[in-house]
C-alpha positions as CSV (number, residue, x, y, z in Angstrom):
1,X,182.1,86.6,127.4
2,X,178.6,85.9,126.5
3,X,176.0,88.4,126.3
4,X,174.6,89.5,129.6
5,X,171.1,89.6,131.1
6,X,170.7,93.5,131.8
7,X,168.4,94.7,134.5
8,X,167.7,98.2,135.4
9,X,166.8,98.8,139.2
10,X,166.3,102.0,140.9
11,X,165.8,100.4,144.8
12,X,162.1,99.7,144.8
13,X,160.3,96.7,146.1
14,X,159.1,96.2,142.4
15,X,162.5,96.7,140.8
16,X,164.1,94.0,143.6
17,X,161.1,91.3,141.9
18,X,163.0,92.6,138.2
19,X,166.5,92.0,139.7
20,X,165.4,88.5,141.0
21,X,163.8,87.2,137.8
22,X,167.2,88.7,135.6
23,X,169.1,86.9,138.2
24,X,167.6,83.5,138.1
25,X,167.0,84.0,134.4
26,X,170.9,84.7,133.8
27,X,171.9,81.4,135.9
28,X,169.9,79.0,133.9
29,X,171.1,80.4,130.4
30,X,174.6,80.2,132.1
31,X,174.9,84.5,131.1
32,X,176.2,86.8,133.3
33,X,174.1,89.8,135.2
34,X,174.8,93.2,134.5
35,X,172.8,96.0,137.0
36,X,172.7,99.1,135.5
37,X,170.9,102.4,137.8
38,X,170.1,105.4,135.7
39,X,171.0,108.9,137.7
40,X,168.7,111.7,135.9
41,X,171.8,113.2,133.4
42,X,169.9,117.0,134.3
43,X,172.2,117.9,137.3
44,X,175.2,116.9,134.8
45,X,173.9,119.1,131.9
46,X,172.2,122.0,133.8
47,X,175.1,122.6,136.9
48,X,173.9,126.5,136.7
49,X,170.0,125.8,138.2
50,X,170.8,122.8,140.2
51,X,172.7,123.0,143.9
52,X,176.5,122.0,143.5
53,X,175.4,119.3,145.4
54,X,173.3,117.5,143.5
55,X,174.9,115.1,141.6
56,X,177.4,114.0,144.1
57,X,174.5,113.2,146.1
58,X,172.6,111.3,143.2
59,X,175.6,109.7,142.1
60,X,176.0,108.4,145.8
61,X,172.8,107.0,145.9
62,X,172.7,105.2,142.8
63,X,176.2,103.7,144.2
64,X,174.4,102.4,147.0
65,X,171.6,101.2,145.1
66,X,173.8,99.1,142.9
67,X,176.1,97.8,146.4
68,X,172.6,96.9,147.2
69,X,171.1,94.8,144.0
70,X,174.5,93.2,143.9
71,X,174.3,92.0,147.5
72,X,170.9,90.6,147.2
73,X,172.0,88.6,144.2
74,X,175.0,87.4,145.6
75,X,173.2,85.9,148.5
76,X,171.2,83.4,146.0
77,X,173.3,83.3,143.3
78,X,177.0,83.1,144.9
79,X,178.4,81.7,141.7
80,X,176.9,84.0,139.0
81,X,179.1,86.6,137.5
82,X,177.1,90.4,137.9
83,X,178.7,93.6,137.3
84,X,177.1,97.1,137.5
85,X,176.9,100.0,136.2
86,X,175.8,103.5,137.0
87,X,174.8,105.7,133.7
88,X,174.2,109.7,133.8
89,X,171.4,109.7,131.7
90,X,167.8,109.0,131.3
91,X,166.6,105.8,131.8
92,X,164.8,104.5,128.4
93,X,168.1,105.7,126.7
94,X,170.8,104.0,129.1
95,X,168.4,100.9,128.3
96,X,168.4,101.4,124.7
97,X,172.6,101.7,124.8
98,X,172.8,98.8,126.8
99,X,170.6,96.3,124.1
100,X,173.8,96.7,121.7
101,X,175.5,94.7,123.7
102,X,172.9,92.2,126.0
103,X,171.2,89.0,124.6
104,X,167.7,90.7,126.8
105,X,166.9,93.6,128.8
106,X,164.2,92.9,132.1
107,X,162.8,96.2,133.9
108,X,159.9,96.1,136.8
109,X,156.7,97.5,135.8
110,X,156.6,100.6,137.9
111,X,158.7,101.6,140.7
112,X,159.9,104.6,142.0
113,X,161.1,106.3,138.6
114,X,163.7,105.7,135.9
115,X,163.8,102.1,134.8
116,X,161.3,100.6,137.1
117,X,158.6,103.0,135.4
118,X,159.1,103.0,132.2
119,X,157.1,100.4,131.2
120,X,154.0,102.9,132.1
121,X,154.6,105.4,129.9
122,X,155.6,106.8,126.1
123,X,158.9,105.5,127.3
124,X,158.2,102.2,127.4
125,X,157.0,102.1,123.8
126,X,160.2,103.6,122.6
127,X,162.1,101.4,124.4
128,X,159.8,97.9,123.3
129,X,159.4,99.5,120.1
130,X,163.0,100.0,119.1
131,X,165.3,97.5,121.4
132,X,167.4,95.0,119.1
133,X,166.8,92.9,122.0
134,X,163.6,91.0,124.0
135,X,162.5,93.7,126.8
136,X,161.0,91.5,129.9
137,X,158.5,93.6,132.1
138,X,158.1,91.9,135.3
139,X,154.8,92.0,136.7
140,X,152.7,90.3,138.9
141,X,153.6,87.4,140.6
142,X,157.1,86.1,139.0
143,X,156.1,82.2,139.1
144,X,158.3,79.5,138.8
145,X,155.8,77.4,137.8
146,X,153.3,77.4,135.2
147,X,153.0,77.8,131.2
148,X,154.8,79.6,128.9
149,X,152.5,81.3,127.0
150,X,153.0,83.0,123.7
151,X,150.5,84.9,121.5
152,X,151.0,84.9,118.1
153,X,148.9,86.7,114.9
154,X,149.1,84.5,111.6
155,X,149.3,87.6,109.5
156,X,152.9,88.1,110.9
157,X,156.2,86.9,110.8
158,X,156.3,84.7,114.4
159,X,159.1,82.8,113.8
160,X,161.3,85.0,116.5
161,X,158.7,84.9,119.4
162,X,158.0,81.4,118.4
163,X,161.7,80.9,119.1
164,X,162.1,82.6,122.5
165,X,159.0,80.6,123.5
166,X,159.7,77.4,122.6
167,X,163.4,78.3,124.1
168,X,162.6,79.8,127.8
169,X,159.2,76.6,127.8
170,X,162.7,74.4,127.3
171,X,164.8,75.4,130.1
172,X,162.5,75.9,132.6
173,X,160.8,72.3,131.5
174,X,157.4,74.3,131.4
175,X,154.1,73.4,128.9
176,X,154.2,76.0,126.1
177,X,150.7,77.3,125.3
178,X,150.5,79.3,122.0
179,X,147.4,81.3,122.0
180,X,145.7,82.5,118.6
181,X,143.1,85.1,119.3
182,X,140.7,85.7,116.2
183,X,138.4,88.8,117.4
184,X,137.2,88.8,113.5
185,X,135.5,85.7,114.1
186,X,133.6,86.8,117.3
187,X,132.4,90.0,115.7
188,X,131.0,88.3,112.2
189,X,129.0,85.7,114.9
190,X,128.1,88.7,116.8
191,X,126.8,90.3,113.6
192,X,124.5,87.6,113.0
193,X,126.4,86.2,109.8
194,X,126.0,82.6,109.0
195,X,130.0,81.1,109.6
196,X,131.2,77.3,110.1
197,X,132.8,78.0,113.4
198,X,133.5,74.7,113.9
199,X,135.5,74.6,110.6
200,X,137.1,78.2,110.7
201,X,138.7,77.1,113.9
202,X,139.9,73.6,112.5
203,X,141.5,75.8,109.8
204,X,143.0,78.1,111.8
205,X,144.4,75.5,114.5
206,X,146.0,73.6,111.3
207,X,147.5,77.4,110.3
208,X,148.8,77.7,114.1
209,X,150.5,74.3,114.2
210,X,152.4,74.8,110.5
211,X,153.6,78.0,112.0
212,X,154.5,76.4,114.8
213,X,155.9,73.2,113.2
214,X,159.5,74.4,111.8
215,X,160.3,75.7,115.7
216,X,158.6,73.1,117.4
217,X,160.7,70.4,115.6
218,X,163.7,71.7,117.0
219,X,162.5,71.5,120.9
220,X,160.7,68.4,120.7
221,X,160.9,67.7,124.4
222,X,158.5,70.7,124.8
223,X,155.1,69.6,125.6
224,X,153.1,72.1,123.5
225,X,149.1,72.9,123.8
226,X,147.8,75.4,120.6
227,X,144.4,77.2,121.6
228,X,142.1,79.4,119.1
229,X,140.0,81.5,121.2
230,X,137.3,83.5,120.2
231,X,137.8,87.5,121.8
232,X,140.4,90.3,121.5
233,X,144.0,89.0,122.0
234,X,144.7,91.2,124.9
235,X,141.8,89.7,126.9
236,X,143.3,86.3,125.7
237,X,146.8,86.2,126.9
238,X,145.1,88.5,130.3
239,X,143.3,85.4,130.9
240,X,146.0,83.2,130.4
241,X,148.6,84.3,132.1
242,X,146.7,83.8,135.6
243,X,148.6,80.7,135.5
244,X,151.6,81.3,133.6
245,X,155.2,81.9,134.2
246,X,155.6,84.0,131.5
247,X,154.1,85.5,128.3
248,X,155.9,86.2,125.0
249,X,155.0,88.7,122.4
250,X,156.0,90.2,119.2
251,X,156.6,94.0,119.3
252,X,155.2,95.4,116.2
253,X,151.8,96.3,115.1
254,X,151.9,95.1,111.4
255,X,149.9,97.9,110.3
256,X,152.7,100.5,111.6
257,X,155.3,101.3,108.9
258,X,158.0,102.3,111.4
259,X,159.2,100.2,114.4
260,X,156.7,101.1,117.4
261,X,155.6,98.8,120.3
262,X,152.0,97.1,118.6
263,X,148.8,97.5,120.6
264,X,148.6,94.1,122.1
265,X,151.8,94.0,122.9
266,X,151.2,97.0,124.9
267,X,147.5,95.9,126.3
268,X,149.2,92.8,127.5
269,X,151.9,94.7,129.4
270,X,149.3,96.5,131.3
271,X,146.8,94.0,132.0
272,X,149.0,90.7,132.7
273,X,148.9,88.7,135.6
274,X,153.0,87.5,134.9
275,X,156.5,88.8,133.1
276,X,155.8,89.7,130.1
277,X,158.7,89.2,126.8
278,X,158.3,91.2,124.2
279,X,160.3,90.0,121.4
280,X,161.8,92.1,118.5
281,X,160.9,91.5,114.6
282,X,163.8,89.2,113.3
């Protein structure tokens, strides 16, 4: 069996939007769905200050929950193969255990706790920062029309959220956009220092298409835009993904010795309009 689209849920109207975009996301890559609901493991490991009670009744709910998201797919997507699972434990680390074994994980932006809020919190940086696998916040309104658009820095290695880009731009026959943000550039104009712009950004736009050249010449169906803009890259990729389907980037801040969720990569989770990928160092 292939690897499966994992999506956590936890009943709320935002996690629901999470469950649809896994769903629709596992029938076009042909990948099964697997649900997973997180019950807080505390009643398990502390029986002495919790009523007897309490787990049976969490562990009910979270059944539900799952008969629930499994329903709601199977009403659109009667031929996709979904299984679920119900995990004692807390959310960002039933997530983490279930990336050995997915090809992505997708979680809501913000719900009523567990998975669907994680992506608020220190939680979600663990989770973004150390998953072997892309973490898909759903956000905003889950288009399914629109760019892909993907942010890359040239002073990192982009060939892996190059790849997801050009990939997910291919099977939803979208227009990739791949957005290089230069805030360096803005503050030395701002600074009153005599610069070329004209030819700093032909140089960088030849830098972004010879990064993007190797990738792109294996999708060459995907119609492909490259954009240098002149401001931080969070208020970049905010701005473009008004009118985007999606927006892919890399997890790590190069500047970070150990694996930790980068500061745009975490501006953009907060501040876009669409799903966001973020895509693990290959």
């Amino acid at each position: 069996m292939s690897e499966p689209i994992v999506v956590g849920t936890d009943g709320s109207d935002e996690a629901a939007s999470a469950l649809d975009w896994a769903a629709a996301e596992a029938a076009l890559r042909e990948r099964p769905l697997h649900i997973v609901h997180a019950v807080e493991s505390w009643p398990y490991k502390a029986p002495l200050f919790a009523p007897p009670e309490t787990a049976e009744r969490m562990t009910r709910a979270g059944r539900m929950v799952l008969a629930a998201a499994r329903e709601r797919v199977k009403e659109r997507w009667p031929d996709l193969e979904t299984t679920t699972e119900l995990v004692a434990e807390e959310a960002w680390q039933a997530l983490r255990a279930q990336s050995e074994k997915a090809f992505e994980l997708v979680v809501a932006s913000r719900g009523r706790g567990g998975f669907a809020s994680l992506m608020l919190g220190s939680t979600s940086l663990r989770l973004a920062g150390h998953s072997a696998v892309p973490v898909v916040i759903v956000r905003g309104d889950a288009s399914d029309t629109g760019e892909v658009v993907v942010g890359i820095d040239l002073a990192q290695e982009a060939g892996p959220v190059l790849e997801y880009a050009f990939e997910a731009a291919a099977l939803h026959g979208a227009r990739l956009r791949v957005v290089h943000a230069w805030q360096t550039f803005a503050t030395l104009i701002e600074a009153g220092y005599a610069v070329d712009a004209e030819q700093i950004e032909q140089d960088l736009r030849k830098e972004v298409t010879a990064v993007c050249e190797p990738v792109r010449s294996r999708h060459s169906g995907v119609d492909v835009a490259d954009e240098v803009v002149l401001e931080h890259p969070v208020t970049a990729l905010a701005n473009a993904s008004r009118n985007a389907r999606l927006v892919v980037v890399g997890a790590h801040d190069r500047s970070w010795t150990s694996p930790r969720l980068g500061s745009t990569s975490h501006g953009v989770i907060h501040h876009a309009q669409c799903p966001v990928a973020v895509i693990p160092a290959g």
